[in-house]
N, C-alpha and C positions, 0 to 999 in steps of 0.2 A: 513568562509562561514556560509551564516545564510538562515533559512529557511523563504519564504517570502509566507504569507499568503494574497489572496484579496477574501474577500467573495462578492458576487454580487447577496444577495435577492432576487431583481426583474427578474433572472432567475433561482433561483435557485441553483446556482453553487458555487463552492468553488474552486480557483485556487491556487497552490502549486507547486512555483518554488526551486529550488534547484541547485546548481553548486557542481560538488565532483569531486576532485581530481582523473580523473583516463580517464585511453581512453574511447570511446565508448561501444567498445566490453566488458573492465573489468565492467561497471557500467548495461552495457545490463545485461550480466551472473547473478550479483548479483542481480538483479530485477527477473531474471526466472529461475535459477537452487534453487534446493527447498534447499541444504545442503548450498548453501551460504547464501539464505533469514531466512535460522533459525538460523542466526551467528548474523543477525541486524535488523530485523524485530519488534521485539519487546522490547518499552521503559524497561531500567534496573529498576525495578528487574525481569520485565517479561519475560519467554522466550518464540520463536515461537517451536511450535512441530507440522511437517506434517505427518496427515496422509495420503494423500496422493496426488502427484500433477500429471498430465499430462498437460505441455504446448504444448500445440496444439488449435486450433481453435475449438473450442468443446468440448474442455479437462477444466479440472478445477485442484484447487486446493483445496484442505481443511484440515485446520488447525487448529489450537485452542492457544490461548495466556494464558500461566501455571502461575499463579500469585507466590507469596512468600507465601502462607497461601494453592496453591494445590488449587485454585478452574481455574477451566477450561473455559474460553469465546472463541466457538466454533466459527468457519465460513469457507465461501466458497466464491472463486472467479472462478468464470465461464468466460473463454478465449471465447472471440468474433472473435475478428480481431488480426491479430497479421502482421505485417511489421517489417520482421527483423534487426535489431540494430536502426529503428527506432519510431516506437509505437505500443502499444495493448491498446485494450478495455477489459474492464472487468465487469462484474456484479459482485457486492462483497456483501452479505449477513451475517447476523448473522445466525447462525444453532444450531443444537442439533451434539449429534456423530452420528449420521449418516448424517448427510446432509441435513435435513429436516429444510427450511426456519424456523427462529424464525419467530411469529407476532408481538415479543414485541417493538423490535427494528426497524427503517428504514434501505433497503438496499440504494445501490449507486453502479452510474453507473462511471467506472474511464477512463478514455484516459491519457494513459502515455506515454509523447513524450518524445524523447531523442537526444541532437543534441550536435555536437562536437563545443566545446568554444576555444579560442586560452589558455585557463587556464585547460580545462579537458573538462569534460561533464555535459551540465545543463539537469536535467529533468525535466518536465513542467508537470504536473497534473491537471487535469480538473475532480472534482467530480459535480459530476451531482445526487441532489437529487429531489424526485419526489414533493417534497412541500416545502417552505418554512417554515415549521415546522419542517419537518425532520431534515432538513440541521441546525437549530437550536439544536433542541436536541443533535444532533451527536457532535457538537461546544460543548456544556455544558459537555457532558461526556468527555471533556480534548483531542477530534481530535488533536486541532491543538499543544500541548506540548508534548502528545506522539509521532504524526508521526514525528515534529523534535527532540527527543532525537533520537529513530531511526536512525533518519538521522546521527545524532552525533556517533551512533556507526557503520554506513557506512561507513562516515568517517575515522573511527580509523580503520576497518578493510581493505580500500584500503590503507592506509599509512603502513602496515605491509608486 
């Protein structure tokens, strides 16, 4: 299974499909319980570290990706909408530790759908950035190679 990337400048958007081996519910969990998301969240050698998640409409997450040299790239995903075992909305941001938006960085806004395949479950991602500059940058710092090793170690973790 391979991660399939279509970018579409003229809105803005960045779509990011994916099929994983696994039912709905195991592929739901691992997108919002925070102790499974820090098991494959982050491309190897990064690991995800929360400090703290509330899934709920209103609730957020924030975490930060621990490189192999110890330096820290903080953020925060702010639950919008949430339809259970089938999508949430998200604002996802860069941060400081506390929570406080970076300027330096573009956020993004994500819709993560989830639907049962006759093979497991594909999930459909919809980032939505506010410029076509943004959604560039965020390309150039390596989005689309991290978010599929991730996905590569989702993968591995629903086959165990």
């Amino acid at each position: 299974m391979k991660t399939i990337f279509t970018e579409n400048p003229g809105n803005n958007t960045l779509l990011v499909e994916r099929e994983f081996n696994g039912t709905p519910e195991q592929v739901w969990k691992a997108w919002t319980d925070a102790e499974i998301l820090a098991q494959w969240w982050a491309p190897h050698p990064f690991k995800a570290i929360t400090k703290t998640m509330d899934f709920r409409e209103g609730g957020y997450w924030h975490y930060y990706m621990l490189g192999p040299d110890g330096s820290k790239f903080w953020c925060r995903a702010d639950y919008l909408l949430i339809e259970l075992l089938k999508r949430f909305t998200m604002q996802d941001t860069f941060c400081d530790e506390e929570g406080n938006k970076s300027g330096d960085l573009p956020g993004m806004h994500w819709e993560s759908a989830f639907a049962q395949t006759a093979g497991g479950t594909k999930v459909k991602v919809t980032v939505t950035f506010a410029s076509r500059e943004d959604l560039e940058k965020i390309t150039s710092m390596g989005f689309k190679e991290g978010f599929s090793a991730a996905h590569e170690n989702l993968d591995h973790l629903l086959a165990q």
